[in-house]
N, C-alpha and C positions, 0 to 999 in steps of 0.2 A: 417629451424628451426623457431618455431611459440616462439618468447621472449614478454613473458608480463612485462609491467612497472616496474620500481623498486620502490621500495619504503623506501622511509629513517626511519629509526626507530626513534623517539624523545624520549628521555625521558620524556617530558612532558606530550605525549603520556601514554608512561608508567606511568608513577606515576598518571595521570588521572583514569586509569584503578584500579590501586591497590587504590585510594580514595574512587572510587563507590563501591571495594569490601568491603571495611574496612567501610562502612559507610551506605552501602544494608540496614541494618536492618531500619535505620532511614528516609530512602526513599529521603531524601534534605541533600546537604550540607547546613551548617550553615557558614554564612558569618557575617564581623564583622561590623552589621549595624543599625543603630538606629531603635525605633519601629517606625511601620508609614511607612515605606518603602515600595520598592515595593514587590511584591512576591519574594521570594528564589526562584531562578530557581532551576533544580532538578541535579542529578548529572548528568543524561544524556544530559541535555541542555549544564551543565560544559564542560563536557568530549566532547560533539561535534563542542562547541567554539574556544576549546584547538584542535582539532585535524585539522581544517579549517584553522588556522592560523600554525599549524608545516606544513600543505601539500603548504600552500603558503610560508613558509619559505625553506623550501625543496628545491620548485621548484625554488623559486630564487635565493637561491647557487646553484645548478647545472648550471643553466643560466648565473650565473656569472661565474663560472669556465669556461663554453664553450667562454665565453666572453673574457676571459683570454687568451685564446687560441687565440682567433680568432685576439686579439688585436697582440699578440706575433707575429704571422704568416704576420700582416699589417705593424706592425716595420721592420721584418726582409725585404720583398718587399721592405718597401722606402729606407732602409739601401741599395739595390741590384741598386735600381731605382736611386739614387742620387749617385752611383759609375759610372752608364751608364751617368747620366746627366755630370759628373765630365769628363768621358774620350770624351763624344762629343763636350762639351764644349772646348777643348783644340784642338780638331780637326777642329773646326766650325774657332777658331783664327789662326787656321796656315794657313788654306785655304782662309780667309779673310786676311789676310797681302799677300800671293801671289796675291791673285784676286784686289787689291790695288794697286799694282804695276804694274798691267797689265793697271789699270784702268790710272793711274797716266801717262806711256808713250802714252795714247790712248788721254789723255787729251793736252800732250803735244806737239802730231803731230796732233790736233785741231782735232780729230775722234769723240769723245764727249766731252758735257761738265762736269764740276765737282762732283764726287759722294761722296768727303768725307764723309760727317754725315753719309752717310748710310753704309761706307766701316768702320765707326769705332764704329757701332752699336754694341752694345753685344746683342742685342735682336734679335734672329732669325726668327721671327713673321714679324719685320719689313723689314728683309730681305724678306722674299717670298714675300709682300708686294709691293715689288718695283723690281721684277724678271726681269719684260721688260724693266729694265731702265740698271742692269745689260747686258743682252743682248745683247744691243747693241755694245758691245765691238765684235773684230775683231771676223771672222767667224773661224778664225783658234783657236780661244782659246775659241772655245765653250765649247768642251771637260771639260775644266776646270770649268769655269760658271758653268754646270750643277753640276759636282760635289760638285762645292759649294753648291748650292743649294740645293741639296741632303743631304750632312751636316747638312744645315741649316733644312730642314722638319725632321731629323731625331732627333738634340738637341732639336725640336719646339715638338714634339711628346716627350721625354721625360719628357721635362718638364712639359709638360700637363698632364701624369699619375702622374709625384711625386704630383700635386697639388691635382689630385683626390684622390691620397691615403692619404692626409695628410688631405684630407675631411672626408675619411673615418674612422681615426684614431681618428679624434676628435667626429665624430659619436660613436665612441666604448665606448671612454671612457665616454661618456655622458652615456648610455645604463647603463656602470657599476656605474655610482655612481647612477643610478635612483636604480640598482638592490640591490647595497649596501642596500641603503634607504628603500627600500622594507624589506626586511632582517633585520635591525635594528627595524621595524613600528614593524611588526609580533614577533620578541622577545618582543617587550616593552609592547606588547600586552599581551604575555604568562605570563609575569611576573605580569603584573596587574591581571590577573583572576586569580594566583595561591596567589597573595598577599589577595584575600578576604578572602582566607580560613584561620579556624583558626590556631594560633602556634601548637595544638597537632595535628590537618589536616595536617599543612603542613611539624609537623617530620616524619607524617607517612609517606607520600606522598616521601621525599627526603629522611629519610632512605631506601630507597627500590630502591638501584640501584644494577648494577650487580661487581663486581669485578676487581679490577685492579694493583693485585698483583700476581697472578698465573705465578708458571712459566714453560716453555714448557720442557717438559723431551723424546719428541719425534725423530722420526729421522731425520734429514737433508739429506739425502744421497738422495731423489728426490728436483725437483726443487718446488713442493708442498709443502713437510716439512720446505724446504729454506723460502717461503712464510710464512707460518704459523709461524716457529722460531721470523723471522722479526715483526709479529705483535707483538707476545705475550712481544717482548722486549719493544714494546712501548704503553704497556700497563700502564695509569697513564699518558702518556701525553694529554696537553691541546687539545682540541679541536679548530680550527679555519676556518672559513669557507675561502675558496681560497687557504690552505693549504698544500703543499703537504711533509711536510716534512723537516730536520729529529728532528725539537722540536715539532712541533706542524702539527693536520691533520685536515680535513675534510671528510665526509665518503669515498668519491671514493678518495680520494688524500692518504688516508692510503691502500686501496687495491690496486694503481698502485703502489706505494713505495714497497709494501711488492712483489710485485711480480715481478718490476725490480728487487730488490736484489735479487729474485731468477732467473734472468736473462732471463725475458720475458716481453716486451713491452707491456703494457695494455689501451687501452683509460684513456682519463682524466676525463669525469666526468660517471656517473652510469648510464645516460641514453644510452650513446654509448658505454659503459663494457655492457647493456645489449643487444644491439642490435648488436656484433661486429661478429655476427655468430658462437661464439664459441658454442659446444656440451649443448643440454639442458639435465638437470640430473635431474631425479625424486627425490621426497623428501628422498624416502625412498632409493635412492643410494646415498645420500650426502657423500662429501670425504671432509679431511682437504686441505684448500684449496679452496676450490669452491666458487663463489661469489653469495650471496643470494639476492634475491631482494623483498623490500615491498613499494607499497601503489603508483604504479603507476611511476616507474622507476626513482622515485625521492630520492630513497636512497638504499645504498647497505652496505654490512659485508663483512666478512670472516668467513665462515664455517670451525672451529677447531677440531670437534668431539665430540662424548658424547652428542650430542645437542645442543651444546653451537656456539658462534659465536663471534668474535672480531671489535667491530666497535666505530666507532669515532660519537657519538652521537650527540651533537649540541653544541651552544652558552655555554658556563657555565660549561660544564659535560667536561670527560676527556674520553679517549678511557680504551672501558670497556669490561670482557668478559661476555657476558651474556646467558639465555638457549635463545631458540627459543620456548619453552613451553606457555612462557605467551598468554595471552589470547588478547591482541595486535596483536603478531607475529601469532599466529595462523589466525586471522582473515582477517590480512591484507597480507598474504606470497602471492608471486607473483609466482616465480620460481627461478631456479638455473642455473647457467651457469660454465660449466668448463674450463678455460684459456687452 
């Protein structure tokens, strides 16, 4: 199956679109700026400002979501890695208190001399360190030695992955607040170019969203319509990016919610819901249900019927049921994919 990008819908997008239309005739937005200035850029300079900062907004929630994941997955490892470090460590001291008291009668029929410090080391590094000094104990308690030893390489190796994961871990979480960062830059952005416009520019622009009180009268009785009930209930809730539910979403964090409650596992963020090999469906066989993607696999819906589509749109906005008509979705529709 050939999946193209997904792409996240913005409303900034959107309302970028419906500005140029509502404002065609006059060929420039009008921004609120003393004379003397520089030129009015046009609306298509606007609208291509706005649509360069939602595709890096996009992309850095999604990044962050996968980031989420990948942090989840690094916790639960050292959570695994430090029960292993916890059970050899206890093993490492019962083999070093035998190996102690071999040492101790070895010392006392004058076979070697003294190995205290090193027999009441906690640090198994220093043990392998001084292996031929162990050794030297009687040939018949080799057997033992070694398995100390072995002990010892085996708590020395744990401890050296919980230390690189716990490298790793702190590598993640840097990634995500640079993605945060990102994310915040690119809204504060949107919200400065939408602030030049004027108050009657910007109620046309924010009047013009899609709906978020509809409610679903369809059937349940597949695990699609299970889907689909799920969205349309949380239709009106906040949008949050890294969200997945059940007050608040982010795009793909509202289509895996909707579609575990219909009791099917779905990738966490839109780029891997579009790459997960599921059925690609042409536009014209859309089913409710089906996961729609635009502008480069950086954002995804839910395809309801009728046209329309249920999605968690960005910063600010709530999850809304919208068409796919507009001239946005039209331009930027990727493909579809059926769970």
């Amino acid at each position: 199956m050939v999946t193209r990008p997904l792409v996240f819908r913005s409303s900034l997008r959107r309302w970028a679109a419906i500005a140029a239309s509502a404002l065609a005739c006059a060929g420039l937005v009008t921004f609120n700026v003393a004379a003397g200035a520089a030129p009015q850029p046009t609306v298509t300079q606007v609208q291509a400002k706005l649509d360069n900062l939602t595709t890096q907004q996009d992309q850095a929630v999604q990044q962050y979501d996968q980031s989420a994941q990948e942090l989840a997955s690094a916790n639960a490892q050292l959570a695994l890695i430090n029960r292993e470090v916890t059970t050899d460590r206890a093993q490492f001291r019962q083999m070093r208190a035998e190996i102690a008291q071999i040492a101790t009668t070895a010392y006392e029929s004058g076979n070697m001399s003294s190995m205290g410090a090193l027999l009441t080391s906690d640090n198994p590094q220093a043990v392998l360190s001084q292996a031929s000094v162990l050794l030297q104990l009687s040939s018949d308690r080799s057997a033992q030695v070694n398995h100390f030893l072995s002990v010892a390489r085996q708590l020395n190796g744990a401890q050296q992955m919980a230390r690189r994961t716990q490298t790793a871990i702190a590598a993640l979480n840097k990634q995500r607040l640079a993605r945060k960062q990102s994310i915040g830059k690119a809204v504060s952005s949107q919200k400065a170019i939408l602030a030049t416009l004027t108050a009657k520019q910007q109620s046309t622009v924010i009047g013009a969203g899609g709906t978020i009180s509809a409610t679903y009268t369809g059937s349940t009785s597949t695990q699609a319509g299970k889907a689909v009930a799920y969205a349309y209930s949380k239709l009106g809730d906040p949008y949050s990016y890294g969200a997945t539910g059940p007050g608040a979403f982010d795009c793909s964090g509202l289509t895996q919610a909707a579609w575990a409650y219909a009791g099917i596992g779905i990738p966490r963020t839109s780029y891997s819901q579009a790459g997960a090999g599921y059925p690609a469906v042409p536009e014209s066989d859309l089913q409710p249900g089906d996961l729609v993607f635009f502008n480069g696999d950086s954002h995804v819906g839910m395809y309801v019927g009728g046209g329309d589509m249920i999605d968690a749109p960005q910063t600010g906005q709530d999850v809304e049921r919208v068409s796919l008509s507009g001239s946005w979705y039209v331009s930027n529709y990727d493909g579809a994919v059926r769970p």
